[in-house]
C-alpha positions, -999 to 999 in steps of 0.1 A, spaced: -277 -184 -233 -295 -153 -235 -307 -141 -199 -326 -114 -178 -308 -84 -160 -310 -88 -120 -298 -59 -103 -293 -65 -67 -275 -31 -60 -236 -50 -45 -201 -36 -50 -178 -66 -51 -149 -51 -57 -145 -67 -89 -170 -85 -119 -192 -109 -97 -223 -126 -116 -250 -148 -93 -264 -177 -112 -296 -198 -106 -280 -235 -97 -300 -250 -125 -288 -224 -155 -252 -229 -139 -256 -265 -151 -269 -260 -182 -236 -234 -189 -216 -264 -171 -198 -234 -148 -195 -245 -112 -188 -215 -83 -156 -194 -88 -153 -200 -124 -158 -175 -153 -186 -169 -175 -187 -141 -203 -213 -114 -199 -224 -97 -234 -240 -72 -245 -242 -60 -282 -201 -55 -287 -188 -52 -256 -183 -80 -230 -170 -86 -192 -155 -117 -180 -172 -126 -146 -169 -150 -115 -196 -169 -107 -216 -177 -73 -247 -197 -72 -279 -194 -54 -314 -215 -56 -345 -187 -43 -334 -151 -54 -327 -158 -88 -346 -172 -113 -335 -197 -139 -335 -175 -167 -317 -142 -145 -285 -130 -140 -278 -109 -109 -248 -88 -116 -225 -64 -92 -226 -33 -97 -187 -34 -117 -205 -50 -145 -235 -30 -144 -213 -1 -147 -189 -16 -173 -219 -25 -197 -243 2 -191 -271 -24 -180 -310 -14 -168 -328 -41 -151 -346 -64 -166 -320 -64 -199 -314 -93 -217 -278 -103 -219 -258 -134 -235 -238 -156 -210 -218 -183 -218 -185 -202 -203 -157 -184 -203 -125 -203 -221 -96 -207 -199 -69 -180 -205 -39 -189 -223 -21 -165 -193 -28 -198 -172 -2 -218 -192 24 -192 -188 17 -191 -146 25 -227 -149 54 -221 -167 63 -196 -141 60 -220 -115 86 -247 -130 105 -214 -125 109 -211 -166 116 -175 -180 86 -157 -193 89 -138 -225 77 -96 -228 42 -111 -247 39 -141 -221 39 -116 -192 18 -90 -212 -10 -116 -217 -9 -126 -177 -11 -87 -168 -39 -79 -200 -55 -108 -180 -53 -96 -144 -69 -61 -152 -97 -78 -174 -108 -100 -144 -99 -131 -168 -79 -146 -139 -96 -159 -106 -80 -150 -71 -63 -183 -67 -46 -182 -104 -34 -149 -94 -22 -158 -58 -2 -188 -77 16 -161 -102 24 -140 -66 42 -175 -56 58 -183 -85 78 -151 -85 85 -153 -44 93 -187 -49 113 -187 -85 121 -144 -87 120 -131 -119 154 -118 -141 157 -80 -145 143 -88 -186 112 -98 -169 105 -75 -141 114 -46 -171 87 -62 -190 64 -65 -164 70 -26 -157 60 -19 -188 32 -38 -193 12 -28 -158 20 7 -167 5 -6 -205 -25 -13 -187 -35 16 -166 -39 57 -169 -8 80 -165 -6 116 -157 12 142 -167 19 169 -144 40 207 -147 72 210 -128 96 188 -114 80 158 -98 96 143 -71 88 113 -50 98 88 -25 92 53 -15 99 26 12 103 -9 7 86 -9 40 87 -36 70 98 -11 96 70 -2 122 63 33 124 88 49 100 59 71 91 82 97 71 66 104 40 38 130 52 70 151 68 90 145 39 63 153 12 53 191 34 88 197 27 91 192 -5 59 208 -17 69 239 5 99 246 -18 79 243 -53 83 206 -59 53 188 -74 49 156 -52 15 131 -62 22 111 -35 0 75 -42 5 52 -13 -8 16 -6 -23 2 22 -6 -20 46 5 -51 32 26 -66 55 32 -38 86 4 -26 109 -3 5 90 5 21 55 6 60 48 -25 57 31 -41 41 64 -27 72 83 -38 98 60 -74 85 60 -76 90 100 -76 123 90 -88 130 52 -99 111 21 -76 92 7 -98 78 -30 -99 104 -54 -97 103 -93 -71 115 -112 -88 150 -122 -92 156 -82 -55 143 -79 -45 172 -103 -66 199 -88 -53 194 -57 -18 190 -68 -24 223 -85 -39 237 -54 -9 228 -30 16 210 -47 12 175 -34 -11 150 -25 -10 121 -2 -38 97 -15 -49 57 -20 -33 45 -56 -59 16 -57 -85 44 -66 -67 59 -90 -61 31 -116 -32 40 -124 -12 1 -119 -45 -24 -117 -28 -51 -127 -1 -41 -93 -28 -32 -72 -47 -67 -78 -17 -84 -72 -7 -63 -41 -45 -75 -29 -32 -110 -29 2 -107 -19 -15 -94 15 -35 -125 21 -7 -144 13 17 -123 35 42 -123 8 62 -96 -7 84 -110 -31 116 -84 -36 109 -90 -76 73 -76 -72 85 -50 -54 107 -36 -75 78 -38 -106 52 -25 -79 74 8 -66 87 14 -103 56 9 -123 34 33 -98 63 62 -97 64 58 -137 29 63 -139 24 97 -124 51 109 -143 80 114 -119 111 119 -127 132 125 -95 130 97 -69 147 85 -39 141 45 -21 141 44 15 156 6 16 156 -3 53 175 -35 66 188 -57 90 174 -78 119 136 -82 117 134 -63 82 124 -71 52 162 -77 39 192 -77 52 223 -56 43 233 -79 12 199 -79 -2 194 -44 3 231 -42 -18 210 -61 -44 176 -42 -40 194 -5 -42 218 -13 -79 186 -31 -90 165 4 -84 189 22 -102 198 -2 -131 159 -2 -134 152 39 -134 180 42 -159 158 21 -184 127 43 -178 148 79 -178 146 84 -142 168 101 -116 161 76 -88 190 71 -59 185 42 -31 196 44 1 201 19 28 192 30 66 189 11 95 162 -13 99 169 -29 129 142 -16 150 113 6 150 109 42 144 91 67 163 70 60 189 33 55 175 25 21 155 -9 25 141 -29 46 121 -36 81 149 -4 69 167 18 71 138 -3 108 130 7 118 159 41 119 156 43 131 124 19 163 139 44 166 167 75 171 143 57 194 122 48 216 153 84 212 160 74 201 203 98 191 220 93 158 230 88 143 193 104 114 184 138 122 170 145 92 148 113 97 127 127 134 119 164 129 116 155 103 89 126 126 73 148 153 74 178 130 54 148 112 26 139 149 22 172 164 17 186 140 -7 152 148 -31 156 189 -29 196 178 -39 189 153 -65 160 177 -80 185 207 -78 167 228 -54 200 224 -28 234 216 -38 252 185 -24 253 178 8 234 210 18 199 192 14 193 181 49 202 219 62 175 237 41 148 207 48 153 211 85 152 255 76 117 243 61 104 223 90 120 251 118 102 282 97 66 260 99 64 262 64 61 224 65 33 226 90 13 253 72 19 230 36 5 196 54 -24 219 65 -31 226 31 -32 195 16 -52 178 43 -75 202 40 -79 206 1 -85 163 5 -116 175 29 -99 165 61 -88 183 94 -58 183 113 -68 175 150 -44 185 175 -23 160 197 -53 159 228 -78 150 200 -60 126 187 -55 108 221 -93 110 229 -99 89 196 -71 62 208 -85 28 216 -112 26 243 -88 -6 257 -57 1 267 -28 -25 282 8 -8 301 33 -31 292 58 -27 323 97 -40 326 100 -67 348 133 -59 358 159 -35 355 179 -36 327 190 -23 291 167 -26 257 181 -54 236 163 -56 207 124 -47 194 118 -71 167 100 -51 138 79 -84 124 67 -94 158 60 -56 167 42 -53 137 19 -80 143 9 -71 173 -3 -37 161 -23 -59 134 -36 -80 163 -47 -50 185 -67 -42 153 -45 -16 128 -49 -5 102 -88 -14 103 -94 3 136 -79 34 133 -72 46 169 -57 9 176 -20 0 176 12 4 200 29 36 220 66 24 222 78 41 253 118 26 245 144 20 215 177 -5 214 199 8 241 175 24 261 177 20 299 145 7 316 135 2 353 118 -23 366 76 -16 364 83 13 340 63 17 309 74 0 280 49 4 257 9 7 254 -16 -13 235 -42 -1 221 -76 -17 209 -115 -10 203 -124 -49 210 -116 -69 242 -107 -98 228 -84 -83 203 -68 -64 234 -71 -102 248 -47 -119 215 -28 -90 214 -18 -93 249 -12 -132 244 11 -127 214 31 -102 236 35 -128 262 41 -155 242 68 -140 217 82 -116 237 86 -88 207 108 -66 229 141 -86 246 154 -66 279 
């Protein structure tokens, strides 16, 4: 059916088409199905919405992703018809009986995810058929290759390093730390982060409190060129679609399927070309895995790597708890700030593992010899060479970096003392619960909200001393947030 351009001027965030209820019945497509948008050769595969008043039966309103993608002016006249149904969706299914999926069966459902054939809920049923079923290490090499198949690379001079956390540990903020140090010695480190997906903040979430974060890949390499590093959003980038749609659903689902994972970290590290990686794998109570699983997770890493022609090492660290003392976007900046500046009343765990993550990449790249990593990282952090080479790159992404007081005067407007109700000894923070609460209180969204942990394990506390403060731009989220803490009690004394 040939129709009439609408252009209502909305970013969907993917290919969104509005039909006139009355054309939608003549194409037979109902809301949330796909239709195919043409024009002369080229064609976009849409979602549908309906509406009776702003659109007339023989228009098409369009976002502005298929705008874009075909070049359209208003008023064009395009073809739309009903889109078939994948054949990808026959191989979900298959993935759900928890069947093997061969390298073309998983190529077609990735081809698929980039090319908007899939609708959210198709997608968010492949997500649960690998949480629920996994995938062998056949598959997930497949699917490595085929999300990297799909998206840009980049190829950059020098040796490019890079780390990576499997995440689930609140605060843990080392990478900023870890990626100054690196640069500071000549290492080339394109640092692409995600968003939170299942902990109240992300290193991208941090980094934009102070900078941008979306940048394309010709910025990425001036600025890598400029300061050796970068610390940006990988969603922008395009580098893994196929990943980053899926990591868009696996957040609404609050799933993180260790399979996934491994194809997630891998694909993204392949794609900006490095070649010298080390895994942060954290574990134990409250973490994403415990110590058997993390067993699993590091021989699986580097069985992986091997395939692909990269020097990657895992390491397992302790999990058990949180690390530093800010959870939250400007909390967890913060700290990070206050190591750099070397004060002394920064929180040591966040730079005694920043320091170790950083010293294993100058060893494994050959800029220190074994075991003599962690001594030049912490030379690098002591000289402020690490401060002046986080400067850099905040500033060539067009940020700032504020200094401790202004950080603190952008900190929720609501704020809640948790104090001890008795005397007595820390027992355990659980790192699921502690992270929820930060989401509650509003992170990663509001960036000044999330948690001050006053205490660790072990730590002696006093009755009506500080435990920790919540912070929050919205009294009622201040209101849940206070609720959860009561009612799950995330901190056992």
């Amino acid at each position: 059916m040939e129709l009439k351009v609408k252009i209502l001027g909305f970013l969907a965030g993917k290919p969104i088409a509005i039909l006139n209820e009355k054309t939608a019945d003549k194409i037979n497509v109902h809301v949330s199905e796909r239709i195919n948008i043409s024009k002369g050769k080229k064609d976009v595969i849409s979602l549908i919405d309906t509406a009776l008043s702003i659109i007339k039966e023989k228009e098409v309103a369009v976002s502005d992703e298929i705008v874009k993608e075909l070049k359209l002016k208003q008023g064009e006249k395009v073809e739309v018809s009903l889109a078939r149904e994948p054949e990808s969706t026959i191989f979900i299914r298959k993935k759900l009986d928890c069947k093997t999926l061969d390298k073309q069966e998983i190529k077609e459902i990735i081809k698929d995810i980039v090319g908007n054939a899939l609708t959210e809920a198709e997608i968010a049923y492949f997500v649960s058929s690998i949480y629920k079923c996994g995938m062998s290490m056949e598959e997930i090499e497949n699917m490595i290759k085929a999300i990297v198949s799909t998206g840009k690379t980049i190829k950059l001079k020098g040796k490019v390093v890079d780390k990576h956390s499997i995440g689930g540990v609140a605060g843990n903020r080392t990478t900023p730390i870890v990626v100054s140090i690196c640069a500071a010695t000549g290492l080339i480190m394109p640092k692409t982060s995600s968003r939170a997906i299942t902990s109240a903040a992300g290193t991208a979430d941090d980094i934009e409190a102070i900078a941008r974060i979306e940048f394309s890949i010709k910025d990425l390499k001036k600025i890598v060129k400029k300061t050796n590093a970068c610390m940006i959003w990988g969603g922008a980038l395009k580098l893994s679609p196929a990943d980053d749609k899926i990591i868009q659903i696996e957040r609404i689902l609050n799933l993180d399927p260790e399979s996934q994972l491994l194809v997630s970290i891998l694909s993204k590290k392949i794609s900006v070309g490095s070649k010298y990686v080390v895994i942060d794998i954290p574990h134990g109570k409250g973490a994403k895995v415990d110590k058997e699983r993390a067993i699993i997770l590091k021989k699986n890493f580097e069985k992986l790597a091997k395939k692909f022609n990269m020097k990657l090492k895992a390491f397992l660290t302790d999990g058990s708890q949180p690390i530093g003392r800010g959870i939250g976007p400007l909390l967890e900046i913060r700290d990070i700030i206050s190591i750099l500046n070397r004060n002394v009343n920064s929180p040591k765990d966040l730079e005694e593992k920043s320091l170790f993550l950083a010293g294993k990449i100058l060893e494994l790249s050959g800029k220190a010899k074994k075991s003599k990593g962690i001594k030049l990282a912490k030379k690098i952090l002591d000289s402020g060479q690490a401060l002046e080479k986080f400067h850099q790159i905040i500033k060539a992404q067009e940020g700032e970096v504020p200094t401790i007081s202004e950080i603190e005067s952008r900190l929720g407007k609501f704020k809640k003392h948790i104090l001890a109700t008795k005397s007595s000894k820390i027992k355990s923070i659980d790192n699921k619960k502690t992270n929820l609460l930060g989401s509650i209180a509003g992170s990663p969204m509001d960036k000044g909200a999330g948690i001050d942990l006053y205490k660790h394990v072990g730590d002696n506390v006093k009755k009506g001393e500080k435990i920790l403060t919540i912070y929050s731009d919205s009294r009622i989220r201040m209101r849940d947030a206070l609720s959860f803490y009561k009612k799950f009690k995330p901190i056992r004394y």
